[in-house]
C-alpha positions as CSV (number, residue, x, y, z in Angstrom):
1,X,-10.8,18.9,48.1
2,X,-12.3,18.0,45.1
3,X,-13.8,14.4,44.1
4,X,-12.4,12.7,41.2
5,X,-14.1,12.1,38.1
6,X,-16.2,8.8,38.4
7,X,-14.2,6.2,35.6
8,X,-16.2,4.8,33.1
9,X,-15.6,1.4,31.6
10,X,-16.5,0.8,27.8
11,X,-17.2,-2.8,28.6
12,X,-19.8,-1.7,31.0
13,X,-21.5,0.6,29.3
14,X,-21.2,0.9,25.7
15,X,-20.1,-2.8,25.3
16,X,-23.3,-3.9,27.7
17,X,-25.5,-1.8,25.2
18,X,-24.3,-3.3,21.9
19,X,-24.5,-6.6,23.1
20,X,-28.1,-6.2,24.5
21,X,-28.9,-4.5,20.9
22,X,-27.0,-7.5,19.0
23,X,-29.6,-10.1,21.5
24,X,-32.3,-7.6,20.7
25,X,-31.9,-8.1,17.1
26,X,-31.6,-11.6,16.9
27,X,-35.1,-12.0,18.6
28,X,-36.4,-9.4,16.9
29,X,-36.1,-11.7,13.9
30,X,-37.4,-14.5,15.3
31,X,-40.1,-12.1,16.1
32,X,-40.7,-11.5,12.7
33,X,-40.0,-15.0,11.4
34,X,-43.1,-16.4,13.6
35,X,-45.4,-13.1,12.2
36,X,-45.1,-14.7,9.0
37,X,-45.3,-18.6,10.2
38,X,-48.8,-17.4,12.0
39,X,-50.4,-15.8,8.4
40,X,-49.0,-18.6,6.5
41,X,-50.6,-21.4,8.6
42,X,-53.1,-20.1,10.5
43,X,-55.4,-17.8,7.6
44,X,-58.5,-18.9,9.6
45,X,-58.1,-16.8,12.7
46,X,-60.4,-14.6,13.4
47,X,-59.9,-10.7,12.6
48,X,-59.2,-9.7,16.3
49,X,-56.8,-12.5,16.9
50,X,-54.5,-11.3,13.4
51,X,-55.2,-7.8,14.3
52,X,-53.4,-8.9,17.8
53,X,-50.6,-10.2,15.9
54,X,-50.2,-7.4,14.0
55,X,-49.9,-5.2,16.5
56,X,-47.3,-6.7,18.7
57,X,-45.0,-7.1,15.1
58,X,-45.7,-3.3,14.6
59,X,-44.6,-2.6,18.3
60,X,-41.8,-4.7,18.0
61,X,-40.5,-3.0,14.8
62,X,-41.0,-0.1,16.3
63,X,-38.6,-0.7,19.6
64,X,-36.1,-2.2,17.0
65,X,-35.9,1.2,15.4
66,X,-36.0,2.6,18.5
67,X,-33.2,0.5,20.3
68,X,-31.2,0.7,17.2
69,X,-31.3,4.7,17.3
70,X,-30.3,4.6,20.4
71,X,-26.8,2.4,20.1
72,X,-26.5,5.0,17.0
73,X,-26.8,8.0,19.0
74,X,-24.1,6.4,21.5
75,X,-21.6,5.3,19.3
76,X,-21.5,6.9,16.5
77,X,-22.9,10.9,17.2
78,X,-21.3,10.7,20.3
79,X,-18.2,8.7,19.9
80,X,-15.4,9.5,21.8
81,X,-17.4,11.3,23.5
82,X,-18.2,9.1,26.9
83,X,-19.8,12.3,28.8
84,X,-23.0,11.8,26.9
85,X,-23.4,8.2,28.5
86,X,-24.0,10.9,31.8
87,X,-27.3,11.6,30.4
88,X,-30.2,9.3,29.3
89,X,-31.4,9.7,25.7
90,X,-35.0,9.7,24.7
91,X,-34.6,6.5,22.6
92,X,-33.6,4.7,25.9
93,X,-36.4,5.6,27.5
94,X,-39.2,4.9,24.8
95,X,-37.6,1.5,24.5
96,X,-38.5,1.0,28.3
97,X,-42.0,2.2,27.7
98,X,-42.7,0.0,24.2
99,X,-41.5,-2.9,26.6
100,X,-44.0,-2.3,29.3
101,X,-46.8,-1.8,27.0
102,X,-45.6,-5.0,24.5
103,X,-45.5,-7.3,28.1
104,X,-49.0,-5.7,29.5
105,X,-51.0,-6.8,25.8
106,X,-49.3,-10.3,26.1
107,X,-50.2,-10.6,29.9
108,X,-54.0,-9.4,29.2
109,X,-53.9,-12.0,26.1
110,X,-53.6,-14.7,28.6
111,X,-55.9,-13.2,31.3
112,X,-58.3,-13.1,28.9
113,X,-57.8,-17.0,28.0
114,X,-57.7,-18.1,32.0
115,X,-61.0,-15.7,32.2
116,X,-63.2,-18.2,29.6
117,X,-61.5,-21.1,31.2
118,X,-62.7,-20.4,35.0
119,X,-65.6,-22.3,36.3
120,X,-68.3,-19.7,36.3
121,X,-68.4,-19.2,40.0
122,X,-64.7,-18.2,40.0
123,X,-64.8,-16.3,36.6
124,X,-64.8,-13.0,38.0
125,X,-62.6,-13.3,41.1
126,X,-59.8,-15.0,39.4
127,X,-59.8,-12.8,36.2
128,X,-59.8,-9.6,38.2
129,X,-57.0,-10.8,41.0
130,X,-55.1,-11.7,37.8
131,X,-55.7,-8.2,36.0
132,X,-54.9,-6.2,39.3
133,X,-51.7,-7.3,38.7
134,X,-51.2,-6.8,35.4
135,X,-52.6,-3.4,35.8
136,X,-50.0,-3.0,39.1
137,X,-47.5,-3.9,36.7
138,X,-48.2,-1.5,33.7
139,X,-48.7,1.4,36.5
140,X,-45.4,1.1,38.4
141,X,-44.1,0.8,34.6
142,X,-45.3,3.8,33.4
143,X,-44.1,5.6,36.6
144,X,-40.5,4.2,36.2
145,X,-40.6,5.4,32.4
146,X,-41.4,9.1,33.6
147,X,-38.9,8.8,36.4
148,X,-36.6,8.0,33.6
149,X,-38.1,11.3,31.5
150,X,-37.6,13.5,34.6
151,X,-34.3,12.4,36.3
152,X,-32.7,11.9,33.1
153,X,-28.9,11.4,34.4
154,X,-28.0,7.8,34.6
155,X,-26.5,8.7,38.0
156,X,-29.6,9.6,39.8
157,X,-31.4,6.1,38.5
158,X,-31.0,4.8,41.9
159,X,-33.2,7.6,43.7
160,X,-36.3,5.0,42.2
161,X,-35.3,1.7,43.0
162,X,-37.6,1.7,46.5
163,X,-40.2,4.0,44.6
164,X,-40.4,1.9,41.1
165,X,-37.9,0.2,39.7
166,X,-38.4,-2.5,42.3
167,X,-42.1,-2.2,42.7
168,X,-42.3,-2.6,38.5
169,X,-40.4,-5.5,38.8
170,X,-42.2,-7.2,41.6
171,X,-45.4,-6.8,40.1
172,X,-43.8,-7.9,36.3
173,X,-43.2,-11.2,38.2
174,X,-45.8,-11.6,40.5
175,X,-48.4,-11.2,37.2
176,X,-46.6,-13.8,35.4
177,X,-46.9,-15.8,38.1
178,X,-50.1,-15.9,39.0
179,X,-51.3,-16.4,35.0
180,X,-48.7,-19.2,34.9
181,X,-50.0,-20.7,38.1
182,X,-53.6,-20.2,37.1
183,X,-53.5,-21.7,33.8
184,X,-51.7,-24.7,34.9
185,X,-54.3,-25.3,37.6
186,X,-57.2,-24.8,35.0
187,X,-55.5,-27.1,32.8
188,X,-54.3,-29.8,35.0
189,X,-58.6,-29.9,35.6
190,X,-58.9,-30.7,32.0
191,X,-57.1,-33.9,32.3
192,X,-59.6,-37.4,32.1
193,X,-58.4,-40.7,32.0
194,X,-57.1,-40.8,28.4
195,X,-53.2,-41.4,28.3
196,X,-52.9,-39.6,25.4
197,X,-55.3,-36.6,27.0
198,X,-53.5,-36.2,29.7
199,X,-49.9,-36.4,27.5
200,X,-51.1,-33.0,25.8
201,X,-52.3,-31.5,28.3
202,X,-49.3,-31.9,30.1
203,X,-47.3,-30.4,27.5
204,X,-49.9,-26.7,27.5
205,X,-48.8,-26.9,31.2
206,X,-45.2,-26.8,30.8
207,X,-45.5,-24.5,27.8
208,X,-47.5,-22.2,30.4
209,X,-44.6,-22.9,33.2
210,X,-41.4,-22.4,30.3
211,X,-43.0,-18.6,29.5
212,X,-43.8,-17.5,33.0
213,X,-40.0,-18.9,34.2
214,X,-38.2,-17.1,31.6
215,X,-40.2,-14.0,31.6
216,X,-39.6,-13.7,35.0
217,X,-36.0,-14.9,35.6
218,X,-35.0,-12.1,32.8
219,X,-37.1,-9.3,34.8
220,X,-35.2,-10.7,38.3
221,X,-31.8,-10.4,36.7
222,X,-32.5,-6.9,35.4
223,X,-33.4,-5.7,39.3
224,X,-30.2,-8.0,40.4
225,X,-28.4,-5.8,37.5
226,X,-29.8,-2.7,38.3
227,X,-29.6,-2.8,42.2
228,X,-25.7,-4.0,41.9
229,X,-24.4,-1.7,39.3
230,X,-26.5,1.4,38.7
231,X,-23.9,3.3,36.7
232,X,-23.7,0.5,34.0
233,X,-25.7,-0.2,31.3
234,X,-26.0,-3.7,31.9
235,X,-29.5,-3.8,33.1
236,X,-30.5,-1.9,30.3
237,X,-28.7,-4.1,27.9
238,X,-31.0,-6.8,29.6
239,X,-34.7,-4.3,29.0
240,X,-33.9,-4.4,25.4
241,X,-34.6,-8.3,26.0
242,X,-37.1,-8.6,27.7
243,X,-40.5,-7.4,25.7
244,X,-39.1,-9.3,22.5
245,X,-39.7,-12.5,25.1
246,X,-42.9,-11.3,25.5
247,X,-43.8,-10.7,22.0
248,X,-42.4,-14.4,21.3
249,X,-43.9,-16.4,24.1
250,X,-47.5,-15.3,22.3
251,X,-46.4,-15.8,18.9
252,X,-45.3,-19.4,20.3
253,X,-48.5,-20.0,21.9
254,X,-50.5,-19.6,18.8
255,X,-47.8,-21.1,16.5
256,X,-48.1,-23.9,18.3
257,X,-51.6,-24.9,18.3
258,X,-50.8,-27.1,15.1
259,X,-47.9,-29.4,16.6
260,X,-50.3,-29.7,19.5
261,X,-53.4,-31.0,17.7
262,X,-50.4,-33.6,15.6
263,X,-48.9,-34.4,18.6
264,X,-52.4,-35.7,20.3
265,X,-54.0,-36.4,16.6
266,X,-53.7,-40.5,17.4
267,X,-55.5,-40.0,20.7
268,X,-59.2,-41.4,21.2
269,X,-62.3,-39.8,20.2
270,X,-63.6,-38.8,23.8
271,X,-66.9,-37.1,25.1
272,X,-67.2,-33.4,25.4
273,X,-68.6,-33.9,29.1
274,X,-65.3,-35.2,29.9
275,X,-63.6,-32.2,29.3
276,X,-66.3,-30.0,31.6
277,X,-65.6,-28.8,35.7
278,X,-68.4,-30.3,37.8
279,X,-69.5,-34.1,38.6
280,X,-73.0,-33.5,37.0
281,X,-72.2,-33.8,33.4
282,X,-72.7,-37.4,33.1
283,X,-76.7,-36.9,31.7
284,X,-75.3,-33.7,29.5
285,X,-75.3,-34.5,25.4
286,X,-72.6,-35.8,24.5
287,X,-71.1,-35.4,21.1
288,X,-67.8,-37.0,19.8
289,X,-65.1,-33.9,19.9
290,X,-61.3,-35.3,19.9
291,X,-58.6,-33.6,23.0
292,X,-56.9,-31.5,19.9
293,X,-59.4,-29.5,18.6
294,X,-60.2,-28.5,22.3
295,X,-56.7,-27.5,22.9
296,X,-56.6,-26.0,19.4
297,X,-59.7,-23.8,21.1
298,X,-57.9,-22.3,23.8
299,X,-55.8,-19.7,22.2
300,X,-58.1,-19.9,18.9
301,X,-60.9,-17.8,19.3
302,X,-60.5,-13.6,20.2
């Protein structure tokens, strides 16, 4: 006795991938809008840090086109043709990869940053439990990506949820974790005895805390998504998010170096000991170097 044909609802599947492109699009120009805010107010950075920028706008761009090719190829060369949502199109599965590699330049950005922030003693440990992590995360990334390539059929996706979809996403929340958790500690070390110090520092922490919760809540829903309802496109809908938050929690980070240097600009002048680990620095020079401009330094020099 045959089987009957599995039922495929639009709403599920080409509704959940025009819906993650519309998201996808919206971001992507907020993307773009903060490109332009950086160049326009910040010319000063240095030729690595702009070079950054540019890169992750260029990557960005490029999943656009990619994600728009691909709701394209769906509904328009394919319409009324629901048999081709059987099979995975290449543009799917690039958009997957540009994600992974958009995610893994923002999570080494701020590995990099906790790295020149660690007392020296714990430089090395910290920065390389941190890039294990990251590098976990790019791995089991990759390896979903060429599952995708090999298997191709959307209904043999579930065969790698033990092997990497899970793993991929473990690891893409247990990195941003662990930078999240790391800067926050280094950070809540910076704070003295200055009201107004400890106000912006407060506010880097929860910046810190904002990006790694909705990183990670987004990558959480897309395992929930894709462990619930494999033969939907909903979990997809929800990839095409995700790397445009990564691409916009670093723009935000620079972008917001200004409002952070205003926001303490009133605070007292204070000693640059005061802002250094260790109880010895009390016979150190001291020179006269306001809270902002050492906040302005954390995500100003690459």
């Amino acid at each position: 006795m045959s089987t009957a044909p599995q039922r495929i609802f639009i709403g599920d599947t080409y509704g959940a991938g025009y819906i993650g492109a519309i998201i996808t699009a919206a971001l992507y120009g907020l993307t773009t809008l903060q490109t332009y805010f950086y160049y326009v107010h910040y010319p000063d950075d240095g030729l690595g840090l702009k070079a950054l920028v540019s890169l992750i706008w260029v990557l960005d761009s490029l999943h656009m086109a990619v994600v728009s090719y691909c709701i394209y190829y769906y509904l328009v060369i394919n319409y009324s043709n629901p048999i081709a949502l059987g099979v995975g199109h290449w543009s799917l599965f690039i958009s997957v990869g540009l994600n992974i590699v958009i995610a893994c330049i923002v999570q080494c950005f701020f590995t990099r940053k906790i790295h020149a922030l660690c007392k020296p003693k714990l430089k090395w440990f910290v920065t390389a439990f941190i890039s294990l992590s990251v590098l976990a995360h790019f791995a089991f990334g990759i390896e979903t990506v060429a599952f995708l390539f090999i298997k191709k059929e959307l209904a043999r996706l579930p065969e790698m949820t033990l092997i990497a979809a899970t793993p991929f996403a473990i690891t893409a929340v247990l990195s941003d974790i662990f930078i999240a958790a790391a800067l926050c500690f280094l950070l809540h070390g910076r704070k003295t005895g200055f009201k107004n110090t400890n106000t912006v520092v407060s506010k880097l922490i929860v910046y810190a805390i904002n990006r790694c919760l909705l990183t990670s809540v987004v990558a959480v829903v897309e395992v929930i998504a894709f462990s619930a309802s494999p033969h939907t496109l909903w979990y997809l809908a929800i990839d095409f998010v995700i790397g445009k938050l990564y691409a916009n929690s670093l723009l935000a980070t620079l972008n917001s170096r200004q409002s952070i240097r205003d926001a303490g600009s009133s605070a007292n002048t204070i000693h640059l000991s005061d802002l250094e680990f260790g109880s010895g620095s009390a016979g150190r020079a001291r020179s006269d170097v306001r809270l902002p401009a050492f906040c302005f330094y954390l995500f100003h020099h690459y």
